[in-house]
N, C-alpha and C positions, 0 to 999 in steps of 0.2 A: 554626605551624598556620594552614591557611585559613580565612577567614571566609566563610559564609555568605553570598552575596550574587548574587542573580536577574538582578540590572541589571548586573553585572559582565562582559566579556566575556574574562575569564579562566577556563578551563574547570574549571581547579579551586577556582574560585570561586562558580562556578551549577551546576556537579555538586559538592555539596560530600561528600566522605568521611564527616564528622564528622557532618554532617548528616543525612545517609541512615542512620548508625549509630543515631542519638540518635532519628529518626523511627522505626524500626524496633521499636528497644525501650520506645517510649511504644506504638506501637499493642500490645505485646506486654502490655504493662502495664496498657491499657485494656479488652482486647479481651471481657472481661467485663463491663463498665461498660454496658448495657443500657441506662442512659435518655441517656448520650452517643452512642450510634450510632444511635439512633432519632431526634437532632436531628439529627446529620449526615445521614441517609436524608432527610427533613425539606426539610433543606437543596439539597441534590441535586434533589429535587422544583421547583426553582425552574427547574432547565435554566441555570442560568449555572455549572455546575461547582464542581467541587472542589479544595482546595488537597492537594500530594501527602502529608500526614499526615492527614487528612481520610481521604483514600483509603486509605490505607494501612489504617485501623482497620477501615475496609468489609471489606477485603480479608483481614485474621486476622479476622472477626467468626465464631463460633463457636454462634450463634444456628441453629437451623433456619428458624424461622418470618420472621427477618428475612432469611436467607441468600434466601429465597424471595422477599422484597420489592426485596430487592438485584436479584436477576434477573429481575424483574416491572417493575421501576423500568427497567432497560436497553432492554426491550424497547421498551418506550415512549420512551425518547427517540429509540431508534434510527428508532422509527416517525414521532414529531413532526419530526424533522431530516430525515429520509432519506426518508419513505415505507416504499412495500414496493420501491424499486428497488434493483435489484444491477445495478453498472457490471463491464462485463465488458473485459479487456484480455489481452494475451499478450506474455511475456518474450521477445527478441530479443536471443538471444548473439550476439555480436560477435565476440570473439576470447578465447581462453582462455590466451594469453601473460601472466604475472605476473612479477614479479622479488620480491614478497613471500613471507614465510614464514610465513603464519598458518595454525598448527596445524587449524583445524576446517574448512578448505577444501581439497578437491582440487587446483586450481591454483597452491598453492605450489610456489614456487622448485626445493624440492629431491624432488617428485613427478618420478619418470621410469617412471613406466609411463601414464599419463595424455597422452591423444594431443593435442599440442599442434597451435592450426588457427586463422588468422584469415583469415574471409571477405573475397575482396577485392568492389568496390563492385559488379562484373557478380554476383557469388553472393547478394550481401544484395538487388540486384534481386532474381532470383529466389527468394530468400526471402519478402521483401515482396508480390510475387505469389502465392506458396502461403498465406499470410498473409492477402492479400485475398480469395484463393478461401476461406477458411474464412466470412468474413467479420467481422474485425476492421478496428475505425476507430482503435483507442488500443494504442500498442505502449511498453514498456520496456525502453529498449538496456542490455544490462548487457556489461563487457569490466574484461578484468583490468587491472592497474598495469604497462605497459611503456610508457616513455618512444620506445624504440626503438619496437616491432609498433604499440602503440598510442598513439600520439604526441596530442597534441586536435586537429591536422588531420585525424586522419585520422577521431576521432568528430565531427567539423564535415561531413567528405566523405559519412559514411554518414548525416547527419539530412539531408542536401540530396537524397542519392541517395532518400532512405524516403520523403522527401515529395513527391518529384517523378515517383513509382510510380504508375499509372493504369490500374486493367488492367481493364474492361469497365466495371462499374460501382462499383467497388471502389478505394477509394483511405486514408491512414492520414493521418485527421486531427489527433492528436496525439501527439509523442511524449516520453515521459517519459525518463528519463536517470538513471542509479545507475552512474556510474562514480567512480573512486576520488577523495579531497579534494584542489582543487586551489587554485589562487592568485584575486584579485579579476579580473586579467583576464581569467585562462582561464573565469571563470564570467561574463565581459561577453558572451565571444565567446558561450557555451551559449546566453545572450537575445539576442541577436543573431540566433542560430539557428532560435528562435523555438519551443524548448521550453519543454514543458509545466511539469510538478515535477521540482526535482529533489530526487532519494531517497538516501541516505547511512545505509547501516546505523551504527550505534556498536558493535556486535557485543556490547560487555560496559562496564557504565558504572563497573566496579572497576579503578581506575588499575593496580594492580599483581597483576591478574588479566590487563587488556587487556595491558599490558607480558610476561607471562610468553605469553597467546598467539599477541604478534607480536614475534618476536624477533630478526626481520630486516626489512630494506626501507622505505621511505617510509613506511607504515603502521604502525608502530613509533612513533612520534612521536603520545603520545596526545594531545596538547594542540591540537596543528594540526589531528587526526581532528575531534575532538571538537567545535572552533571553525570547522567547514567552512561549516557551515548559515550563522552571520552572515556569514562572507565572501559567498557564494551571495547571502545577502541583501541586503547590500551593494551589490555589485554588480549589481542589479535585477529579479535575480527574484524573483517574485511568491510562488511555491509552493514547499516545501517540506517533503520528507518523512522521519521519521525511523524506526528501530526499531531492535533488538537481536534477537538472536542466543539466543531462550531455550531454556537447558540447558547455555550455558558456566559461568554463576557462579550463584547464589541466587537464585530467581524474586522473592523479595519486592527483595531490593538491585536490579535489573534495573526492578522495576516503579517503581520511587521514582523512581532514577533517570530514568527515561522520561519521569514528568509534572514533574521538576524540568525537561528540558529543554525541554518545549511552558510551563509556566511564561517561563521566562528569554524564548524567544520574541516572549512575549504579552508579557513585561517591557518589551522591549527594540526590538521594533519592531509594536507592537502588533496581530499578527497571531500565532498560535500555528501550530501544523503543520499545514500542508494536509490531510497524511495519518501515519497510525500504521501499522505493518506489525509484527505478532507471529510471525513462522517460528520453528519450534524446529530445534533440531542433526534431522536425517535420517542416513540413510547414505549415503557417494559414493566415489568411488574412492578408495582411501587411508585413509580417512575412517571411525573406531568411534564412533558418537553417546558408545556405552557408557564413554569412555575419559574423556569430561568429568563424569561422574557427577552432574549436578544436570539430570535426566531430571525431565519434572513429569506428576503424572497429568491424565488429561483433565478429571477434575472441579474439578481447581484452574487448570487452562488456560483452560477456560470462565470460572470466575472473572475473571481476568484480564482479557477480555476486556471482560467484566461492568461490572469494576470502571472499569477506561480509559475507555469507554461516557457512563458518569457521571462521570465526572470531566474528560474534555473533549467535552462535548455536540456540537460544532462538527464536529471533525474528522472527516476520511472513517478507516476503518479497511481495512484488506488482507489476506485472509489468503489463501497462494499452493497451488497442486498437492504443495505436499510435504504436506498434512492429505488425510485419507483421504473418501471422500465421505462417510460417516456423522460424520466430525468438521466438515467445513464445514457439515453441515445441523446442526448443532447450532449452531454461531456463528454462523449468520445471523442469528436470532432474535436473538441479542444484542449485536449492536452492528457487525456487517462490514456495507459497504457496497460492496466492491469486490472481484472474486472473479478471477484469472485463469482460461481454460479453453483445455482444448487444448492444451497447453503442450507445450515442448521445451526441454529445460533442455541442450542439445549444440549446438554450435557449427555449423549448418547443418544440423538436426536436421528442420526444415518439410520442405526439401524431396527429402533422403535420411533414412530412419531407419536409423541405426548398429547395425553388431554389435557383441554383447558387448567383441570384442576390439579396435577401432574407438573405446571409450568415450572422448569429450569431455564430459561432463555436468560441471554442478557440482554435484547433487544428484537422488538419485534421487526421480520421482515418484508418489508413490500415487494421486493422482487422474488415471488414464489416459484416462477419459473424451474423446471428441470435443468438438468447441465444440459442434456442435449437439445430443448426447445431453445435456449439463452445460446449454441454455438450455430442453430439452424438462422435464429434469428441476426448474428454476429455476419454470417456467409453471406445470407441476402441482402445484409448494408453493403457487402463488399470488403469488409472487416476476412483478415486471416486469424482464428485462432491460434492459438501458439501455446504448446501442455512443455515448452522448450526448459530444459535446467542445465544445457552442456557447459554455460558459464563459470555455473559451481564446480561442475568436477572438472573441466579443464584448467581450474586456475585463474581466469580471467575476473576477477575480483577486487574488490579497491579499488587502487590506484590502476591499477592495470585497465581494468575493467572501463574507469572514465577516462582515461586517456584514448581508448580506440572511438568512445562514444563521443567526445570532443573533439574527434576528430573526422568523425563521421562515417566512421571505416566498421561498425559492430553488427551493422546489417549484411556485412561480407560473411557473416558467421550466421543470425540471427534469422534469416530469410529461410533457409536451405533448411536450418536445424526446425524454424515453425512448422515449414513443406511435410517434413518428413516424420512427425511427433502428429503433427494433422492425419497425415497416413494413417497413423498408427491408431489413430482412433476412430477414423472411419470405418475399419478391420475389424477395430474390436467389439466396437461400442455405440454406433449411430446409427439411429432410426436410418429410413429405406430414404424419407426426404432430405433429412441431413446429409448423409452418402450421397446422393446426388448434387447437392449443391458443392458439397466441399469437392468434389468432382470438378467441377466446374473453376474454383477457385483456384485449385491447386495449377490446373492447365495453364491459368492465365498467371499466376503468381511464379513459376519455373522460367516465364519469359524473361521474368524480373530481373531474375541473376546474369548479368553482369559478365562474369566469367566463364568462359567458355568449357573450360575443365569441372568445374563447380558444377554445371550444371549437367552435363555428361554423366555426372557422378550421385547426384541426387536423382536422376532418372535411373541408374542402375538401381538403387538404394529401394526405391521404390517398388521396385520390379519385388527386391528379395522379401520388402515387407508384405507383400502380397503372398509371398510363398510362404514366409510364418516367424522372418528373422526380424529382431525388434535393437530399438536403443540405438541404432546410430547415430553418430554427431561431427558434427566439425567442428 
């Protein structure tokens, strides 16, 4: 049997089975225990987090009056750490060529009715382009496991090709990266590259769940999946993000799992996940959500969210266009920090949209919205959009980076750089209604800041992006 152990960099030793069992059936055990969940609530109250049984008892708590404090409590850290900003980004298929067999993805191996398409660098140009015209600065390449279609030159050629796109005013300041786990080198080269986070689903933290739904290919190998992140981190990058796949396996086993691994993290190189990403199974070509049967409802999805929330104050959280617009405007409030919009989950999808019989998606999505109907709709909650990446190039990254956020100081940067990346899209790119409301936002969000020089200075800022000057940051 494995032991238990965070600082281990053996995956079945920081995911431990036994452990997430034994946590499981203590919160099951406790979950009545009324003056223990009131110290842990308590404790949470401090904003330095929760250990994942901790959480876990949050999460069966069976209380109405505290279930209400639980998501009272979220809102507010989300608000202390985050503000009211939503970062906004958009997925960029790659190629949808795989040689894996994971059952709950369209682009396995042995799908053949699913139109196989990898864009070469003149198409993700003009991708990139259609991309800029909407007016996105933050993209996430995602492309399947072919050593052949998609070799790491060839995601090396398309982050050179993405960042070297320029097209009026518009250009993609950073970009993130969710391709399959690879070796210390191959993730020299990704920082080298000069990307952002890199993102690595775990799809399902049950070893012989993950094993039964990949049952072919590189990704079959859950040890090396699993220990992708410290290589990644090893090898120098800064950011790193994780999440699972919920509705393959037991949303409580799934959720343990998830803060054992920002644990180990925080263990091990004392920075936990940049970012947390919670997508549940959808439907896509090939693809019956209904077929994995640990389908979760929305009231315990919000939980979840809830609970993650408080239990890693720090990180940013993600929740992408497969949640429906009345399910994102519910987890905003509790704990998402970064929203994609506009989205095209098909391999060239920006700048043709596919017929039915055409389909390359990996998933189908419910939030159809435009970027600018998704930032109009963001204004009138009272939400600041944020197109914000000074982070990346100033440095502020790692440990850096969660040091100022733990200490609650990153909105001294974060606020001014949203204000003024807002600006720049109202100029460029939003409807006559949008313009107005983000008008309105920006007025009230300037009061915000704090510093009297700061905001002197973002009021200048302002003026110039009006007159045609772009990219400033603090």
């Amino acid at each position: 049997m494995n032991i238990y152990d965070p600082a281990s960099k053996k995956a079945d030793e920081f995911i431990n089975h036994e452990e997430i069992v034994d946590t499981l059936a203590y919160a099951n055990a406790h979950r009545s225990d009324r003056e223990l969940i009131e110290k842990i609530i308590e404790k949470a109250k401090l904003r330095k987090g929760l250990t994942h049984r901790e959480a876990a008892l949050l999460l069966y708590c069976d209380y109405e009056d505290l279930n209400e404090e639980i998501f009272r409590l979220a809102k507010e850290i989300k608000k202390d750490f985050y503000g009211n900003r939503i970062v906004l980004f958009a997925p960029l298929y790659l190629s949808n060529y795989c040689i894996n067999g994971c059952l709950y993805c369209p682009y396995h191996l042995k799908n053949k009715t699913i139109r196989r398409k990898k864009l070469s660098q003149d198409e993700i140009r003009e991708e990139v382009i259609a991309l800029e015209n909407l007016g996105h600065k933050r993209l996430a390449i995602e492309a399947g496991e072919d050593p052949v279609n998609n070799p790491i030159e060839y995601i090396l050629d398309s982050i050179k090709t993405i960042y070297d796109v320029h097209h009026k005013n518009g250009d993609i300041r950073r970009v993130n990266v969710n391709i399959a786990a690879t070796d210390i080198e191959n993730y020299k080269k990704l920082k080298d590259a000069g990307i952002g986070t890199y993102i690595l689903f775990q799809e399902t933290y049950n070893r012989s769940r993950y094993e039964e739904l990949h049952p072919s290919g590189p990704k079959s190998d859950y040890c090396y999946h699993t220990e992708a992140h410290d290589r990644a981190m090893e090898a120098g990058i800064d950011d790193v993000g994780l999440g699972v796949l919920f509705g393959l396996e037991g949303f409580d086993y799934e959720f343990v799992g998830l803060l054992m691994h920002a644990e180990h993290l925080e263990e091990v190189f004392g920075v936990g996940p940049h970012t947390i990403s919670v997508p549940r199974v959808c439907p896509a070509d090939d693809i019956d959500p209904q077929s994995f049967d640990n389908s979760i409802p929305d009231d315990m999805f919000e939980k979840i969210v809830a609970c993650i929330r408080i239990a890693v104050p720090y990180t940013g959280m993600i929740i992408s266009t497969r949640e429906s617009q009345k399910m994102r405007e519910r987890l905003l409030d509790l704990g998402i920090s970064q929203i994609s919009g506009g989205s095209r989950t098909s391999v060239g999808g920006y700048v043709k949209e596919e017929l039915p019989e055409e389909n390359s998606a990996q998933f189908d999505v419910s939030d159809t919205r435009s970027l600018d109907e998704v930032l109009e709709w963001l204004l009138k909650l009272g939400y600041l959009p944020s197109f914000c990446t000074a982070c990346y190039r100033e440095g502020r990254t790692g440990d850096r980076f969660m040091r100022l956020c733990k200490a609650g100081q990153i909105q001294n940067c974060c606020l001014p750089n949203a204000i003024m990346t807002l600006k720049e899209y109202m100029q460029d790119y939003a409807s006559e209604d949008t313009y107005k409301a983000a008008q309105d936002v920006i007025e009230e969000q300037i009061e915000d800041i704090s510093n009297p020089k700061v905001k002197e200075i973002v009021r200048e800022r302002l003026e110039k992006i009006e007159q045609g000057e772009r990219d400033f940051r603090f």
